[in-house]
GUNUTOR-645116 format. One line per 8 residues: number of its first residue (from 0); their letters; for each residue x, y, z of C-alpha. Coordinates in Angstrom, 1 decimal. Layout:
N
NUM) A) X Y Z; ...
END
This chain:
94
0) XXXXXXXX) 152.0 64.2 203.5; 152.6 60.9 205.0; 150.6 59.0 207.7; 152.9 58.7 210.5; 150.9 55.8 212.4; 151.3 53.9 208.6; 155.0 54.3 208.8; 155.3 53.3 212.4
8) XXXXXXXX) 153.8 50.5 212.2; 155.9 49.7 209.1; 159.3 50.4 211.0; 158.2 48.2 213.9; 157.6 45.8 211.2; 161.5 46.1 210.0; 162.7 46.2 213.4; 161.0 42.7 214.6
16) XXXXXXXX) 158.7 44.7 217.0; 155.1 43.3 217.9; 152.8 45.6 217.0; 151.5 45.8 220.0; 154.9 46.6 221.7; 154.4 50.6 222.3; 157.4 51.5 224.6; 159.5 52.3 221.9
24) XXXXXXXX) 156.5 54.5 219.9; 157.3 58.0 221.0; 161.1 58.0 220.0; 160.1 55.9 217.1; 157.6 58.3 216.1; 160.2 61.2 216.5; 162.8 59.6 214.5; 160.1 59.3 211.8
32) XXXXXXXX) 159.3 62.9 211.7; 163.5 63.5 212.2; 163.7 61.2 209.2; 160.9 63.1 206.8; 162.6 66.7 207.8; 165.7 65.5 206.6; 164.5 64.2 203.3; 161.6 67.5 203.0
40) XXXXXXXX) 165.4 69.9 203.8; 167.1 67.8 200.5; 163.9 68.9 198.8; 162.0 65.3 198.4; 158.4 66.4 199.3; 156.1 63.2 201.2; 153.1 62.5 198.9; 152.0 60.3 201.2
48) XXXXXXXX) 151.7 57.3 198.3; 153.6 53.9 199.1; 156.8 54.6 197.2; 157.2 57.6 199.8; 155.5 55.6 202.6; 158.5 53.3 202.1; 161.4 55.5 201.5; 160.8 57.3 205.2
56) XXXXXXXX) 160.5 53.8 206.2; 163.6 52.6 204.8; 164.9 55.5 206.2; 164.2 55.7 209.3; 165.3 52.4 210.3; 168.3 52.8 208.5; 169.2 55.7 210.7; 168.0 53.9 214.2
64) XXXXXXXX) 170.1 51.2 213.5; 173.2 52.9 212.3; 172.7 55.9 215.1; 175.8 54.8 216.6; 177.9 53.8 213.9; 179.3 56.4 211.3; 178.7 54.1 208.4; 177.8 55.8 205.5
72) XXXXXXXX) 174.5 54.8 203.9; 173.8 52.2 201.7; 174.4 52.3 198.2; 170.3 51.3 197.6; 169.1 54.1 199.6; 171.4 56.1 198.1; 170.1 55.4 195.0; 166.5 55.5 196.3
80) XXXXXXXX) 166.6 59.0 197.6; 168.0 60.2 194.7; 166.2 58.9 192.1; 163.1 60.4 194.5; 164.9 64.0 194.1; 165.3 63.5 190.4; 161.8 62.6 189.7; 160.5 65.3 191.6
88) XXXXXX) 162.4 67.9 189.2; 160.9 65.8 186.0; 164.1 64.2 185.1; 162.9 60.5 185.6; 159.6 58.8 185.2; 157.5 57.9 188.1
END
């Protein structure tokens, strides 16, 4: 499971946010948890260890700053997820 204050603090990083900014926490926090459903319903489970920690991170701020534009995603997280997916099922190393 992953800590959800960890990754907060981690997105505001991305987004350029003090740390001490918290008007934005509650819909961060829910995007976060929106984020981790989406990736836990394409079966990628949250160990909680930094290469998940990151991935929900990456994420999430992908999808809050692309919420309003219909690009599709990156070719790195992309790759990221699935290579996540695949090592989950044993076809890759960790």
């Amino acid at each position: 499971m992953y800590d959800l204050s960890q990754v907060l603090a981690l997105v505001k990083q991305r987004l350029d946010r003090l740390p001490g900014d918290t008007r934005l926490d509650g819909y961060l926090s829910s995007r976060i948890r929106g984020a981790a459903e989406e990736l836990e319903k394409a079966g990628i489970r949250l160990d909680g260890g930094l290469a998940d920690t990151m991935l929900l991170t990456d994420y999430t701020v992908w999808q809050y700053q692309n919420r309003d534009n219909p690009n599709a995603q990156p070719l790195w997280l992309r790759d990221a997820i699935r290579k996540r997916w695949v090592q989950q099922r044993g076809g890759g190393a960790k």
